[in-house]
Structure formats: structure tokens, C-alpha cells
N, CA, C and O atoms as CSV, one atom per row, in Angstrom:
chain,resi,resn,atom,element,x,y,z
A,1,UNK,N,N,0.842,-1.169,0.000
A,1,UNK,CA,C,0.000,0.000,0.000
A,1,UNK,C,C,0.891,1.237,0.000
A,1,UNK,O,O,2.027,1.135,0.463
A,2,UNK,N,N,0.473,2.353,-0.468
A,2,UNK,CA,C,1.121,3.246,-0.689
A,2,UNK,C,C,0.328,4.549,-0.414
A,2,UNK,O,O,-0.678,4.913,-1.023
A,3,UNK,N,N,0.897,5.138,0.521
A,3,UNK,CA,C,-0.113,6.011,1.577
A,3,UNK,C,C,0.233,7.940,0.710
A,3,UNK,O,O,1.077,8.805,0.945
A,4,UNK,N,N,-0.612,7.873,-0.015
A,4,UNK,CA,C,-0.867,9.385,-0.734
A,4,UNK,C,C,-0.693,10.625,-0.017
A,4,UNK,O,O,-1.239,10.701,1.083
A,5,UNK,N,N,0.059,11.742,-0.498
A,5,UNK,CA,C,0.184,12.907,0.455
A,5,UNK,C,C,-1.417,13.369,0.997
A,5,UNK,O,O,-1.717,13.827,2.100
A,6,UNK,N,N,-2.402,13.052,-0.289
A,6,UNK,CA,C,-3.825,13.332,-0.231
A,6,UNK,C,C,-4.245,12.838,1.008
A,6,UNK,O,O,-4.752,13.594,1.837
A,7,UNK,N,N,-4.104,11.790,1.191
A,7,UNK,CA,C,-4.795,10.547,2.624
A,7,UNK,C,C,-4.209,11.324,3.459
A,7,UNK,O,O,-4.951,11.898,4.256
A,8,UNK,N,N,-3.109,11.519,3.524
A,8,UNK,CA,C,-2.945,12.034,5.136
A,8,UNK,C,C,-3.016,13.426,5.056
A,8,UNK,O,O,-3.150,14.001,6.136
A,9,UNK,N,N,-2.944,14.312,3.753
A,9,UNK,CA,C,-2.604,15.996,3.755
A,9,UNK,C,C,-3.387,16.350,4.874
A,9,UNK,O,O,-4.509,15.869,4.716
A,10,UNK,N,N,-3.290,17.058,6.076
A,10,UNK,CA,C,-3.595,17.514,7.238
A,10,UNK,C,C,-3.607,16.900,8.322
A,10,UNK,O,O,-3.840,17.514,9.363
A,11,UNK,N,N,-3.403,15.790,8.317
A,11,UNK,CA,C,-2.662,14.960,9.651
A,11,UNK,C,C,-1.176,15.034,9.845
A,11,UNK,O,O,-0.649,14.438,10.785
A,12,UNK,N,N,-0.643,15.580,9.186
A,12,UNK,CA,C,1.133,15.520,8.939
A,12,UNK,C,C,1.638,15.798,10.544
A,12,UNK,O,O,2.522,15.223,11.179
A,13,UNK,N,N,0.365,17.349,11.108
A,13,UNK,CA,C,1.006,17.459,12.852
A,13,UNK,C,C,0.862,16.532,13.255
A,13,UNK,O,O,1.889,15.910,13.526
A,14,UNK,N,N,-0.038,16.088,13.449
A,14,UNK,CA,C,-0.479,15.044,13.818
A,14,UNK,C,C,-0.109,13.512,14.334
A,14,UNK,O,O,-0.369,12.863,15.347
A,15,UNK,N,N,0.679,13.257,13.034
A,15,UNK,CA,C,1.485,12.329,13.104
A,15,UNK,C,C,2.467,12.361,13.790
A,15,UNK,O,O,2.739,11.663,14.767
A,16,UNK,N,N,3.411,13.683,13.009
A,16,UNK,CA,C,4.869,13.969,14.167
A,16,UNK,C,C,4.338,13.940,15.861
A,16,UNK,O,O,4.922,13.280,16.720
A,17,UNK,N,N,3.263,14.691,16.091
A,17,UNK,CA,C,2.905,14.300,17.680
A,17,UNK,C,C,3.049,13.220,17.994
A,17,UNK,O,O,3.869,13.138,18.908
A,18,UNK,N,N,2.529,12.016,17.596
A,18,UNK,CA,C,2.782,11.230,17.791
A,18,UNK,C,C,3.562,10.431,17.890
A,18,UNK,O,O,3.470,9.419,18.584
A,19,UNK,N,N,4.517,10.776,17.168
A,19,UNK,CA,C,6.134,9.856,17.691
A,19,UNK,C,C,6.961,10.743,18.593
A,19,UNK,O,O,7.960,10.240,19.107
A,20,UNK,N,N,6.664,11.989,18.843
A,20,UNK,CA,C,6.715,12.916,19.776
A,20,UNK,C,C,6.374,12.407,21.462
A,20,UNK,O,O,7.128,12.633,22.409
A,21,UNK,N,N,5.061,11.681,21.538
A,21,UNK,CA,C,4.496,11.679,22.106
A,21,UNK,C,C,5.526,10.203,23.096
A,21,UNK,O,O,5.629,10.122,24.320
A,22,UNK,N,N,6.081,9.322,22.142
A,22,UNK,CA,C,6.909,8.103,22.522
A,22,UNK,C,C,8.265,8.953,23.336
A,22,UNK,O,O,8.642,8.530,24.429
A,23,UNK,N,N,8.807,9.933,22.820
A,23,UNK,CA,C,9.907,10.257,23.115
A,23,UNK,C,C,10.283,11.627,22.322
A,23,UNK,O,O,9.786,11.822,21.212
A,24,UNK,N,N,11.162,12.566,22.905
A,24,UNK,CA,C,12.300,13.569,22.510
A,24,UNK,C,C,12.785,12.918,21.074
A,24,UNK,O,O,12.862,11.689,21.064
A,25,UNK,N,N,13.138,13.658,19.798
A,25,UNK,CA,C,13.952,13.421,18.712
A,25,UNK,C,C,14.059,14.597,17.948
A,25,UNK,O,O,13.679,15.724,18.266
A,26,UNK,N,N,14.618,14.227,16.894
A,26,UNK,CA,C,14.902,14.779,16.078
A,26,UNK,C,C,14.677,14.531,14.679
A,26,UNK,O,O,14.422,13.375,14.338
A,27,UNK,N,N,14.743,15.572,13.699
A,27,UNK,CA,C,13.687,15.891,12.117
A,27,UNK,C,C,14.160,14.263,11.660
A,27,UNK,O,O,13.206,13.502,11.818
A,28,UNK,N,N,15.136,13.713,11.248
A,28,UNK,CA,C,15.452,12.727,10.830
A,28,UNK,C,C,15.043,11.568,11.382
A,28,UNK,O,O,14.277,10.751,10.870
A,29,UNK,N,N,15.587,11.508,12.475
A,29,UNK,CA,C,14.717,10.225,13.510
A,29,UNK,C,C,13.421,10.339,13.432
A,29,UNK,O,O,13.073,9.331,12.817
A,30,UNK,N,N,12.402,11.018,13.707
A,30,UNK,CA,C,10.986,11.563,13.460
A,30,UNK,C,C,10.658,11.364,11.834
A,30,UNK,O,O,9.558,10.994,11.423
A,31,UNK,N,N,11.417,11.569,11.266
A,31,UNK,CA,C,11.148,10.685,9.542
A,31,UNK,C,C,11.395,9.236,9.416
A,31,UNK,O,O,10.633,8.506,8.781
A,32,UNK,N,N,12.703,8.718,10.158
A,32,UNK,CA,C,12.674,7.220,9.793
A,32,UNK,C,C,11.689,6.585,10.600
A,32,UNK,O,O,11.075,5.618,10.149
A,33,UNK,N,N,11.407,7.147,12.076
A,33,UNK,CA,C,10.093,6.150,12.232
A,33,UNK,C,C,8.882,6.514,11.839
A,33,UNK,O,O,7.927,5.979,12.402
A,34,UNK,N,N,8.716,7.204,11.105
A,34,UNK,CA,C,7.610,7.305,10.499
A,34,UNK,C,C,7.412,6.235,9.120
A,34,UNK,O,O,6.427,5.648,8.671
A,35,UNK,N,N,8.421,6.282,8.829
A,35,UNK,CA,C,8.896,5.539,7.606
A,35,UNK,C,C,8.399,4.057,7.962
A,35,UNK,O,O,7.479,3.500,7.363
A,36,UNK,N,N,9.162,3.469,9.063
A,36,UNK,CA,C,9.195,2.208,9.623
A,36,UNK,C,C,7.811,1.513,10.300
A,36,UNK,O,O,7.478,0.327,10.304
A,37,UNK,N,N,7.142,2.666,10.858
A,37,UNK,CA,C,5.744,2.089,11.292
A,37,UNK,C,C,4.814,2.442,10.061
A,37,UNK,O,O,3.600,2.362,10.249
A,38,UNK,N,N,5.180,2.742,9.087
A,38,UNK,CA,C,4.190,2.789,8.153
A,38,UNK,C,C,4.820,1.846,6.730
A,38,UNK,O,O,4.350,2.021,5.606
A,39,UNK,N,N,5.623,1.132,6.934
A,39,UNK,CA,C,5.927,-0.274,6.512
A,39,UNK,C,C,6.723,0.921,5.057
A,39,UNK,O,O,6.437,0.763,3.870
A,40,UNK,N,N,7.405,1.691,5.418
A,40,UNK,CA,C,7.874,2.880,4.183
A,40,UNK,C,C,6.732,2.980,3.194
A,40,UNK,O,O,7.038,3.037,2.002
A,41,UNK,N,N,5.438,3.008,3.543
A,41,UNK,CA,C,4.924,3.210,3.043
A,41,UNK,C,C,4.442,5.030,2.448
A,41,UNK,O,O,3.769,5.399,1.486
A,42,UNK,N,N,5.073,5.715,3.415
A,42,UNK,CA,C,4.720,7.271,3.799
A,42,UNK,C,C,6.010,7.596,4.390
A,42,UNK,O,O,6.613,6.840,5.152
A,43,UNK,N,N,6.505,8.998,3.932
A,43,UNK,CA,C,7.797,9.712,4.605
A,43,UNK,C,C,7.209,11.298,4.034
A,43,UNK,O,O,6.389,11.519,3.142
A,44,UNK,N,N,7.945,12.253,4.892
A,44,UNK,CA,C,7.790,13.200,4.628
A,44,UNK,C,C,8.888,14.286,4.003
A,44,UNK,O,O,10.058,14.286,4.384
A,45,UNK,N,N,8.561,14.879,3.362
A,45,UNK,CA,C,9.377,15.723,2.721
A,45,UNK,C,C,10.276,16.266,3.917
A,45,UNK,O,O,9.786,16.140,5.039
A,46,UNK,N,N,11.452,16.817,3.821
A,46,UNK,CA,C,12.140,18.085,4.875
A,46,UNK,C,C,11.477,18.981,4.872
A,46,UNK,O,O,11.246,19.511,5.959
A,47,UNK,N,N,10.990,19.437,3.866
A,47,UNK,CA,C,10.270,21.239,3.638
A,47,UNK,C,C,9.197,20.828,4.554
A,47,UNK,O,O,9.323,21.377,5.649
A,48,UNK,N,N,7.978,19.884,4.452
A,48,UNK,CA,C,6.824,19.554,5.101
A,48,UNK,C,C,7.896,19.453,6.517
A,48,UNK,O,O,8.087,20.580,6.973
A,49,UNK,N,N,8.573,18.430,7.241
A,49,UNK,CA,C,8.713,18.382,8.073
A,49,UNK,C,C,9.079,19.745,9.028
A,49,UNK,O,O,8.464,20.002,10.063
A,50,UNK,N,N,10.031,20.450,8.567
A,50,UNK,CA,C,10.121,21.678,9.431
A,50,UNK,C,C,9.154,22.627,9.127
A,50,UNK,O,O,8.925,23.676,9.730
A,51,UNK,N,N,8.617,22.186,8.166
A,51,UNK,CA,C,7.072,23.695,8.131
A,51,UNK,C,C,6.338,23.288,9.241
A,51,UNK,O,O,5.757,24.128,9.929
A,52,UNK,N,N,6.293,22.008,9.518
A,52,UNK,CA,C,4.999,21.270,10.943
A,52,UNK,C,C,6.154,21.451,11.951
A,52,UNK,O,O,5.512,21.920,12.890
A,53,UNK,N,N,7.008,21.411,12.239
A,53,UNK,CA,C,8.100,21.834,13.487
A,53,UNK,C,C,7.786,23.171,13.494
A,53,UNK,O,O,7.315,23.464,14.594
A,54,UNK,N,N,7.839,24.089,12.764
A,54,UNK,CA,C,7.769,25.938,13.021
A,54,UNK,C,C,5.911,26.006,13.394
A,54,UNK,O,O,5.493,26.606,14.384
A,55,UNK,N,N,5.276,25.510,12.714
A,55,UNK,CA,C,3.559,25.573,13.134
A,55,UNK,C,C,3.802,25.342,14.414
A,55,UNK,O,O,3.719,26.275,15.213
A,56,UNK,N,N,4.173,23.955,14.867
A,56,UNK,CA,C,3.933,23.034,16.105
A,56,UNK,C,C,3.991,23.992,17.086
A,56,UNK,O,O,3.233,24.392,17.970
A,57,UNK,N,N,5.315,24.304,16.614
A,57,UNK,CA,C,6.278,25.450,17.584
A,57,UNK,C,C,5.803,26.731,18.145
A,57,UNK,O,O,5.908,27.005,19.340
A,58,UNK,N,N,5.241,27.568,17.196
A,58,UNK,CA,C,4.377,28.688,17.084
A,58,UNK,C,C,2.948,28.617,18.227
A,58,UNK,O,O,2.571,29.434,19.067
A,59,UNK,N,N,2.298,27.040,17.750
A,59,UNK,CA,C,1.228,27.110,18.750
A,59,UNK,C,C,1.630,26.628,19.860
A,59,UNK,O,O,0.632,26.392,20.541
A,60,UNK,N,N,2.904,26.259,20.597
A,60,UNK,CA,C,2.738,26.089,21.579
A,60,UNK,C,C,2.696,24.459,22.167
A,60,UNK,O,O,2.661,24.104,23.346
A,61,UNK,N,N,2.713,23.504,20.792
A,61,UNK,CA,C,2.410,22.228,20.899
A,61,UNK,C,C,3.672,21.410,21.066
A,61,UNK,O,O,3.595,20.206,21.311
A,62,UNK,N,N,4.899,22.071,20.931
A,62,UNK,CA,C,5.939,21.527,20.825
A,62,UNK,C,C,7.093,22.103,21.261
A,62,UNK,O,O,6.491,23.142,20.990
A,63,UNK,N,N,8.146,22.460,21.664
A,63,UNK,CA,C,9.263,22.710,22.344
A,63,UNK,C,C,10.509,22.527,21.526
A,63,UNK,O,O,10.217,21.728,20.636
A,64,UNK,N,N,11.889,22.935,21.404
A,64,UNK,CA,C,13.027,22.561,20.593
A,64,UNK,C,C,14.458,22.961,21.636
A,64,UNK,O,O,14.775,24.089,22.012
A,65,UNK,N,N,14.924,22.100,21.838
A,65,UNK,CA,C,16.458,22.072,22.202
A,65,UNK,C,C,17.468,21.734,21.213
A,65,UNK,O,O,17.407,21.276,20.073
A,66,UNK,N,N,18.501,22.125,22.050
A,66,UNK,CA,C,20.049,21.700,21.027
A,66,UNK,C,C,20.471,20.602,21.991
A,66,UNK,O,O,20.445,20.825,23.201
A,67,UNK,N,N,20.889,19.330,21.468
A,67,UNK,CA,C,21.847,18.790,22.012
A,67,UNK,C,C,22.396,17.379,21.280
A,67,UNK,O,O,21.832,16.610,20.502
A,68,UNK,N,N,23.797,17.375,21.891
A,68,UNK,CA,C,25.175,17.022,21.152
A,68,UNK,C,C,24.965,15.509,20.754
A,68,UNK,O,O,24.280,14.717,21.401
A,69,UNK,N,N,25.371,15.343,20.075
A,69,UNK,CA,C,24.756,13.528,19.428
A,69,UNK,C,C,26.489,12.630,19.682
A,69,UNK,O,O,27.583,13.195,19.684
A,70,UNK,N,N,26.278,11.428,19.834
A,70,UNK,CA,C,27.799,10.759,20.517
A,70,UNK,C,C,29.158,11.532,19.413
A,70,UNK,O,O,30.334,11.754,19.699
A,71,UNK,N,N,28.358,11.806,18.044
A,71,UNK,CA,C,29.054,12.054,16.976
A,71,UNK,C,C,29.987,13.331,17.037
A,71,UNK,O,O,30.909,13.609,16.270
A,72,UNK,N,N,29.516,14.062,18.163
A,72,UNK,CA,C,30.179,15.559,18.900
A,72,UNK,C,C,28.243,16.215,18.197
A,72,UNK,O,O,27.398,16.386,19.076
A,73,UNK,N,N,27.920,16.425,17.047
A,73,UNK,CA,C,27.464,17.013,16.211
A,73,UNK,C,C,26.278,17.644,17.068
A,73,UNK,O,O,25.852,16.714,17.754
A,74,UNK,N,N,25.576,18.762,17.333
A,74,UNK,CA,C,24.253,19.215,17.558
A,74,UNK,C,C,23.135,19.178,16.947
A,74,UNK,O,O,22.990,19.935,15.987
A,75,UNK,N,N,22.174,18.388,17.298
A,75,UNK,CA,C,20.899,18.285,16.689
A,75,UNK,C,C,20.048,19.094,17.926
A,75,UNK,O,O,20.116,19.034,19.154
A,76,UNK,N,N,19.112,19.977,16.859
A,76,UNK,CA,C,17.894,19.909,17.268
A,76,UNK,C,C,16.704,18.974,17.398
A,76,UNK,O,O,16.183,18.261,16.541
A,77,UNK,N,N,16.367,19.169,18.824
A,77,UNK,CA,C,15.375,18.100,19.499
A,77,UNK,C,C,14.030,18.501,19.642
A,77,UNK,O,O,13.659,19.627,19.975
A,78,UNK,N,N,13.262,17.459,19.357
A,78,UNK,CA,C,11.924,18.255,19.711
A,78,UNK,C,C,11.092,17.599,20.631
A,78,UNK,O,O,11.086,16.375,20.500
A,79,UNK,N,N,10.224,18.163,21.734
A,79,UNK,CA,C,9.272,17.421,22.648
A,79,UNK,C,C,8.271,18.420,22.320
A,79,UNK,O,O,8.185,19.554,21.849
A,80,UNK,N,N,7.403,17.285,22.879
A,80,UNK,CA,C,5.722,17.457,22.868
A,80,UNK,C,C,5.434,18.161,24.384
A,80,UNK,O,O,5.987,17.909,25.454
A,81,UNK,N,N,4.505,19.007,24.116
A,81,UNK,CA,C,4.091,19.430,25.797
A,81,UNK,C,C,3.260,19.254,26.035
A,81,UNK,O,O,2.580,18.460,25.384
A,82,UNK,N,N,2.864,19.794,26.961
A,82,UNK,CA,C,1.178,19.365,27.902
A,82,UNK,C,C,0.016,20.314,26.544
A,82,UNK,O,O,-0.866,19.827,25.837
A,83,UNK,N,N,0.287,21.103,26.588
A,83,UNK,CA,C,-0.548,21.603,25.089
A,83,UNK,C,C,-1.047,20.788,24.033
A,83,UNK,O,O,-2.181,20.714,23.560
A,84,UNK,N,N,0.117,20.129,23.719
A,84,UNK,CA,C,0.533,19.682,22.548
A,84,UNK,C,C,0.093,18.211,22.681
A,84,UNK,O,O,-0.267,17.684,21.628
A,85,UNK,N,N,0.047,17.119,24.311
A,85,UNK,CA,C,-0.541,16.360,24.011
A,85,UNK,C,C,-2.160,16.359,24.417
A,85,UNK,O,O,-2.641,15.226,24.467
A,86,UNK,N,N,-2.911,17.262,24.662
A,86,UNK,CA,C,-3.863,18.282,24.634
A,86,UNK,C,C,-4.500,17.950,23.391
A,86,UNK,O,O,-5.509,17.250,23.317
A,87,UNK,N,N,-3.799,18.544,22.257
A,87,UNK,CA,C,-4.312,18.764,20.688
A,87,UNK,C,C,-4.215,17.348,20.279
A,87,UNK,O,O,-5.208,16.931,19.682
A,88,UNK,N,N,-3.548,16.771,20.407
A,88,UNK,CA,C,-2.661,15.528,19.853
A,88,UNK,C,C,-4.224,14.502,19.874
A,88,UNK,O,O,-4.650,13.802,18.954
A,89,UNK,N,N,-4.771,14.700,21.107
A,89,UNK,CA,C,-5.965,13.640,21.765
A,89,UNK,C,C,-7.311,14.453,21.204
A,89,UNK,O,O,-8.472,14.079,21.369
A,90,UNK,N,N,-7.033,15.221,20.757
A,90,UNK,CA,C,-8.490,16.106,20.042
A,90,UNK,C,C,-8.139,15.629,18.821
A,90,UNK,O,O,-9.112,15.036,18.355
A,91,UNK,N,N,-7.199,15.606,18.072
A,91,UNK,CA,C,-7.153,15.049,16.810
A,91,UNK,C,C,-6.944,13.531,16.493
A,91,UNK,O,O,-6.893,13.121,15.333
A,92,UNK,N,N,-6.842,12.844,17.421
A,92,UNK,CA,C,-6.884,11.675,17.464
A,92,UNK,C,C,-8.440,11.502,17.312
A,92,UNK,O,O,-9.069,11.107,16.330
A,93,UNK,N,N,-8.921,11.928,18.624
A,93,UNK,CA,C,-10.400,11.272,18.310
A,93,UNK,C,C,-11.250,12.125,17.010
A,93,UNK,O,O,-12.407,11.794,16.748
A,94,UNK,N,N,-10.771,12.902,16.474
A,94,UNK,CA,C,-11.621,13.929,15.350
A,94,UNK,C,C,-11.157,12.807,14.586
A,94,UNK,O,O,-12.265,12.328,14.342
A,95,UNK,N,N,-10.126,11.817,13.873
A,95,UNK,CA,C,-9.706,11.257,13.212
A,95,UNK,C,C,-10.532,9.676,13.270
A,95,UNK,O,O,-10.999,9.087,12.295
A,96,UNK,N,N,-10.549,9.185,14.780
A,96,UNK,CA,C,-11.377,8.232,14.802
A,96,UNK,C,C,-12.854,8.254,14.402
A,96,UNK,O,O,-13.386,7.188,14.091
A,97,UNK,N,N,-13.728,9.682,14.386
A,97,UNK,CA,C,-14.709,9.666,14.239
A,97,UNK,C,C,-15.044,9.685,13.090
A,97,UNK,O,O,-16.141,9.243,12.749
A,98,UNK,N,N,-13.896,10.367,11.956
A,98,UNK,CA,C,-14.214,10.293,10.300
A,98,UNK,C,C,-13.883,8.590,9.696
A,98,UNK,O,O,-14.359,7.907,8.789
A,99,UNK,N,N,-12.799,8.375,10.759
A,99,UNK,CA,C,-12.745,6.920,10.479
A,99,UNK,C,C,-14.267,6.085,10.666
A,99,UNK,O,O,-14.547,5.029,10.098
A,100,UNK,N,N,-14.791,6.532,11.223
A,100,UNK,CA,C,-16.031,5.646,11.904
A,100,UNK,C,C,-17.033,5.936,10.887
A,100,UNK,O,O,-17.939,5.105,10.816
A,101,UNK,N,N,-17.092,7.141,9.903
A,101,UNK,CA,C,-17.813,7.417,9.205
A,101,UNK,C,C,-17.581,6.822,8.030
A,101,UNK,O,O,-18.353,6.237,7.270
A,102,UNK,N,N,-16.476,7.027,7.965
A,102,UNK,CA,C,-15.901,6.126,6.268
A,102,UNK,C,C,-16.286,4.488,6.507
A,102,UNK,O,O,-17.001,3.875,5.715
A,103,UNK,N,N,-15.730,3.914,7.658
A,103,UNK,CA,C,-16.301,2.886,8.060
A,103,UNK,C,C,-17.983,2.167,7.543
A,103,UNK,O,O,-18.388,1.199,6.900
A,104,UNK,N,N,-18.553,3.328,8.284
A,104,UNK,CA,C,-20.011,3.005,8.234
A,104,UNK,C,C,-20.728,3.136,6.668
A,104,UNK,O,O,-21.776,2.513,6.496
A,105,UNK,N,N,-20.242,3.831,5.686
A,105,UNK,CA,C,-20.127,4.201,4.517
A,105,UNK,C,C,-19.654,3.047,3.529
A,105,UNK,O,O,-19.768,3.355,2.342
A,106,UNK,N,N,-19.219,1.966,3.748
A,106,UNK,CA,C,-18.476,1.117,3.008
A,106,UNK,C,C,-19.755,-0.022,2.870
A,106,UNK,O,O,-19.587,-1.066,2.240
């Protein structure tokens, strides 16, 4: 299966919350598991990914640090906050309920 920018276009925060929500990371790590739980079926662009990091950021849903990777190198990190898993559970269930509709529709 092969998961269309269309299918998900507006869940993209959404998603990143959610691996957010497992743990602290970073733009790359936050792409390969996205990659990996969606069988590579779906990855996101860089441009998409830091456009939903600067949104996230802006409202308040997300947080960003610097810190040093074993490699010496600095990555920016990102966590989810109490806001952010707030929204995260409003769009979860807004998502289950269109699911339930498409569902019932079939």
C-alpha cells in the first residue's frame, strides 16, 4: 500500500505528535520512524517536516532544544508538551470519528 500525500494531507502534525508523544527526537529520527511504522509506506518531505516543526512550535504544541549527538554534532530536538498532548488527543479522536464514518459508509 502506498499512503498518498492526499490521505494524510492535514494529519502531517499530527502524526509527528505522535512519535513525539513516545519520546524527545529529532527531524530525521521523526522521519525514519515514520517511515518504519508505516511499513515505508509514507515519509515526509524536509520542507513539510520543518514547516509542521515551526507551526507546532508557534502554537505552543511543541518545544526545541540543542543537544550534542555521541558524533560531537548538535541536533535539534523536539518534545511534545502538555498543550501539545492536549491537541494531539483532540485530533486523534476527530480522526477516529471520520474513520467511523468512512467505516459506516463502506
Amino acid at each position: 500500500m502506498n499512503l498518498t500525500g492526499d490521505l494524510l494531507r492535514g494529519h502531517t502534525d499530527m502524526i509527528i505528535m505522535a512519535v513525539l508523544r513516545r519520546n524527545d527526537s529529532y527531524g530525521y529520527a521523526i522521519n525514519k520512524t515514520i517511515q518504519e511504522f508505516s511499513d515505508h509506506a509514507f515519509s515526509l518531505t524536509e520542507a513539510t517536516l520543518y514547516t509542521s516543526f515551526k507551526r507546532l512550535e508557534a502554537r505552543g504544541y511543541i518545544t526545541s532544544y540543542w543537544q550534542e549527538s555521541e558524533s560531537g554534532k548538535k541536533r535539534k530536538y523536539y518534545a511534545l508538551t502538555d498543550k501539545g498532548s492536549e491537541a494531539l488527543k483532540e485530533q486523534e479522536k476527530a480522526w477516529e470519528d471520520a474513520k467511523n464514518i468512512i467505516d459506516g459508509l463502506r
